[in-house]
N, C-alpha and C positions, 0 to 999 in steps of 0.2 A: 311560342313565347308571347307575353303580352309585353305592347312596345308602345311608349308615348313620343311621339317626337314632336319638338315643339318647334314650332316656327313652319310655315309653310311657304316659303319660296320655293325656287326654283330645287334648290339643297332636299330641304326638307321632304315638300311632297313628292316628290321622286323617288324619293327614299323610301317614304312612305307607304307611298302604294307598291312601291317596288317587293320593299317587306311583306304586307298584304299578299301580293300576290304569288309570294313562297310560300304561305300558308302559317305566317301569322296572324295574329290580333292586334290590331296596328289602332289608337288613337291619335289623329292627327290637330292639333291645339295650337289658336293664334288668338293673337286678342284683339285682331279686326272681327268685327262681328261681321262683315258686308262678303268678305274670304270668306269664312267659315259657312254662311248661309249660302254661298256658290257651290262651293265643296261637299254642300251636302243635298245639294240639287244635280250633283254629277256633273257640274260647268269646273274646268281650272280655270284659275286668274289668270293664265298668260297660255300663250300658245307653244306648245313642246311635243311635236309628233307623237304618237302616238300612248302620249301620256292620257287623253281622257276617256277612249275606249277600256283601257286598264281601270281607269277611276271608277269608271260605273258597273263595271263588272265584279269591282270588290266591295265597293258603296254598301252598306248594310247588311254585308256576309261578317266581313273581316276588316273592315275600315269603318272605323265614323272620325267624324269631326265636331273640334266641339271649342269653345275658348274658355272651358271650366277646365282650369291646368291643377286646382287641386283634385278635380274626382278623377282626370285621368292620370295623376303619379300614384295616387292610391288606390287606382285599379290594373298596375303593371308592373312588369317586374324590371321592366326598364324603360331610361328617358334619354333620349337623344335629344343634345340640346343643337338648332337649329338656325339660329337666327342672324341677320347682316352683321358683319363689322364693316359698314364702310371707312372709307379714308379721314383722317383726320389735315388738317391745313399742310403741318407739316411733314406725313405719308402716313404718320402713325394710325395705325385701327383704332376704332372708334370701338369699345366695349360696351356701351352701357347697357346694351340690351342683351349680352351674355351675361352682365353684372349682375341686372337687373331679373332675369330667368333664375339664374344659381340662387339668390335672395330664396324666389319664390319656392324653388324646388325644396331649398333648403327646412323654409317652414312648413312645407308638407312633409319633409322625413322627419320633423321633431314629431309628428303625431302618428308617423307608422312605426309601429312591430317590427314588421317585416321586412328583410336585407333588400335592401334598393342599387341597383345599379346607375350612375350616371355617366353618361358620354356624349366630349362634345364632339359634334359634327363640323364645327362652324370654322371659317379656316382662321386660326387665331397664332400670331405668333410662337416661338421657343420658348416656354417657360409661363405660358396664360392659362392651361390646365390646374398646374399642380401650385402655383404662386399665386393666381388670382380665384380661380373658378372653388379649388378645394376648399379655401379657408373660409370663403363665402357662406357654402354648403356646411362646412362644423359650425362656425359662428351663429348661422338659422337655426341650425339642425339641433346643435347642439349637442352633438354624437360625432364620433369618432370616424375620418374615414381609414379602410381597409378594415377597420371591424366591425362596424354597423350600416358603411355604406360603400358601393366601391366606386373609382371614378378613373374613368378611363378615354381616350382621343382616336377616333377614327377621322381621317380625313378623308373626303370625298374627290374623286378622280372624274367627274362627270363633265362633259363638253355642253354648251348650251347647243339644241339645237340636235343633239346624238347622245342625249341624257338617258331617255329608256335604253337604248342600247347598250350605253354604259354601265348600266344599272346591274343590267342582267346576264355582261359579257364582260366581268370586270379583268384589267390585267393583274391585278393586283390586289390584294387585301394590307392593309396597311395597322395593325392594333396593339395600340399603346394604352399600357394598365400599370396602377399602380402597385398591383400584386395580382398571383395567381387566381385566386379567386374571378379576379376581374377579367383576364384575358379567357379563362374559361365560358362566363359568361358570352364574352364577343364570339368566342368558335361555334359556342352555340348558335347564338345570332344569325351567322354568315355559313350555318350546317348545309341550307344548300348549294354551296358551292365548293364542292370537294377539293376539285382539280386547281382551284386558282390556289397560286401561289401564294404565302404569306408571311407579313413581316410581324413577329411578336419583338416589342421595343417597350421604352418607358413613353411617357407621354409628352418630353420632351422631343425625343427622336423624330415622334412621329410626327410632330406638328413640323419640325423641319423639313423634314421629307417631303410633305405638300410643298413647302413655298423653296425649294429647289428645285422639284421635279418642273413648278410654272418659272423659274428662271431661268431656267435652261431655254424651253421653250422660246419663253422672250430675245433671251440670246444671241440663241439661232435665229429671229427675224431680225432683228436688228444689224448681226453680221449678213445676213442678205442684202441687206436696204446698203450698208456701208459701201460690199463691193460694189454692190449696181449701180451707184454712185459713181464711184471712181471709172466702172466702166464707161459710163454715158460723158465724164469726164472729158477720159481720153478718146472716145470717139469724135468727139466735139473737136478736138486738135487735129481732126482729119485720119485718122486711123481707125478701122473698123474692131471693136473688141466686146461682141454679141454676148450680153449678160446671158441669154436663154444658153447657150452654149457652153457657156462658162460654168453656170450650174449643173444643167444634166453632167458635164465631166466631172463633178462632185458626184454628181448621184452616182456614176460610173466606181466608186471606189469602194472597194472588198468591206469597208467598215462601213458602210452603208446597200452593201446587196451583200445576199446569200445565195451561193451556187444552189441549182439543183442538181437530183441525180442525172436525170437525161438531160442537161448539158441548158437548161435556161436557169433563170437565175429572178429574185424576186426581191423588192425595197423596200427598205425599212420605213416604215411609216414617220418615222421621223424627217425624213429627206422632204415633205410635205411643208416643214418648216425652214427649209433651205431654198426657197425662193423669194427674191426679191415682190415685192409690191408695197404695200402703202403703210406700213408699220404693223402693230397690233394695238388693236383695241378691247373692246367688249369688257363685263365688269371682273375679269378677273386678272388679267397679266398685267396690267399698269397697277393696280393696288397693290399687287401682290409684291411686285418688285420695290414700290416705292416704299412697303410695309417691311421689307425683308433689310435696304437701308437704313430704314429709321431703326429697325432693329440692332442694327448693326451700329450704329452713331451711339446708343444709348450705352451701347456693350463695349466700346472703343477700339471699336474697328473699320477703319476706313474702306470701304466696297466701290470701288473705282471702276472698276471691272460692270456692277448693274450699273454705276450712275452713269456710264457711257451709255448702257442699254438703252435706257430715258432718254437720255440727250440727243440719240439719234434720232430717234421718230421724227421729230418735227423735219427736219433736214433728207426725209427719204420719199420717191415720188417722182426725182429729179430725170429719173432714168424709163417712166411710166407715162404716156400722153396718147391720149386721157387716162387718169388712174381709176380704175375702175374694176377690173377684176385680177387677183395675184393668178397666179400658175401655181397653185398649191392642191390639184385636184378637187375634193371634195370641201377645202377651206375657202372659200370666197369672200374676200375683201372689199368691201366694198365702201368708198370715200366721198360719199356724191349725197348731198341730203340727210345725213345723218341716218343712212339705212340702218339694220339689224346686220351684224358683219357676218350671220350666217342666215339661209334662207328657210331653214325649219326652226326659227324662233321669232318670239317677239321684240326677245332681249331690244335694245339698243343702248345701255347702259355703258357708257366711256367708250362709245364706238366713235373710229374718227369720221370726221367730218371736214 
């Protein structure tokens, strides 16, 4: 398939060459010129393991770059839109540059023929597809979507840091379309990967899906940091009550291990998020949650339950001296200098400090 995807962050080019490297036609489009002249010298803009050995091995087969976003929608049969919402003051995402994409996508399908797919990637609230992104794309286009154009929401599950990995061991396929047409499309898309599971939804669904799947997440650290709290507490009052101890007896519990047959037993990778240490950071579980209330404030429903989530961080560490690295295996936390909170990235984007 020929694939545009626009925006090249972390999201995007990952995806992109990820694409690429199943044996699409992948154009990669940004409207930094200084990216794009990187990306076509085989350099990524930020560092993601194993990401730029991939990059140049697809570089000029199956991938170009380019920041002419009208010749590549008119030379693909689909566009993944790609690009930041950051936070806005009050938590809300910042859209403009999804706005601002769907405009342009929009006036290149008034001058194509031929049926266009579009889908955003980008993690955008309940209801920013089909209420925002659609009407954008008619009002350019000037064409009807589900009969001239289709538009559909995949969200992205990728860890910074274990982003190829993700890429190309997903647990999940997540595709939301506004009709049949369009989810076909995506099965094509995502053809080489049989065996993963998938969810077909509308394109509200699916954007939910992303920003519960990262609250949970958040959740589960923040109830760490709560009880490690409380334990360092009562230790303080002269009583010994070892948070490390107190968690593995979590991990100990049947909804978090699976017996095996000869008699050992293996954990759920989730239990990775049930140790205490220094909150969460990095750019995605603080907007994410703070986006997912403001969603919810707008909707009139009061989310007491994440605004705890937030309110804890500042208050967790108590239990940690020096805070420095969580007990999370392969997640390392780290709160000293504003490092990168994992160690195969550049990231440091709302990493605490």
């Amino acid at each position: 398939m020929r694939v545009s995807v626009i925006g090249t962050g972390y999201v995007g080019l990952v995806t992109g060459v990820g694409l690429a490297e199943q044996g699409h036609q992948v154009v990669c489009v940004d409207s930094d010129p200084e990216k794009i002249a990187k990306i076509q010298r085989g350099e990524v803009p930020f560092f993601e393991r194993g990401l730029e050995g991939l990059l140049r091995s697809t570089l000029g087969t199956r991938l170009d770059a380019t920041t002419d976003l009208r010749r590549a929608v008119l030379e693909t049969e689909l566009s993944l839109i790609a690009v930041g919402t950051p936070s806005r003051e009050g938590g809300e995402i910042d859209l403009s540059s999804v706005e601002a994409v769907a405009r342009q996508v929009g006036e290149v399908l008034r001058d194509k023929p031929a049926y266009h797919v579009v889908v955003v990637k980008s993690t955008v609230v309940p209801g920013t597809t089909e209420d925002v992104v659609l009407p954008l794309l008619e009002q350019a286009a000037a064409k009807r979507a589900g009969r001239d154009f289709g538009v559909g929401m995949n969200p992205e599950f990728l860890t910074e840091g274990e982003a190829v990995q993700d890429f190309f061991f997903p647990d999940r396929l997540v595709l939301g379309a506004i009709d049949e047409r369009t989810h076909y499309t995506l099965d094509a898309l995502y053809a080489g990967f049989p065996s993963v599971e998938r969810v077909h939804t509308t394109p509200r669904t699916a954007e939910m899906i992303k920003y519960a799947s990262n609250a949970l997440l958040a959740t589960l650290i923040s109830f760490s940091n709560e009880v490690g709290n409380l334990c360092a507490a009562l230790a303080a009052g002269g009583g010994r009550v070892d948070v490390a101890e107190v968690m593995r007896g979590l991990h100990l519990s049947k909804y978090l291990r699976t017996a095996l047959p000869e008699g050992s037993a293996i954990t759920a990778p989730l239990a990775a998020f049930l140790w205490p240490g220094c909150g969460f950071g990095g750019s995605c579980l603080p907007k994410d949650v703070q986006a997912l209330i403001a969603r919810g404030r707008q909707a009139g429903v009061a989310m007491p339950l994440l605004e705890a989530v937030i309110a804890t961080i500042p208050r967790c560490g108590a239990f940690a001296s020096p805070c420095s690295v969580s007990r999370s295996g392969p997640i390392r936390t780290i709160c000293a200098s504003r490092r990168p909170f994992r160690s195969s990235t550049t990231s440091s984007r709302r990493a605490r400090s």
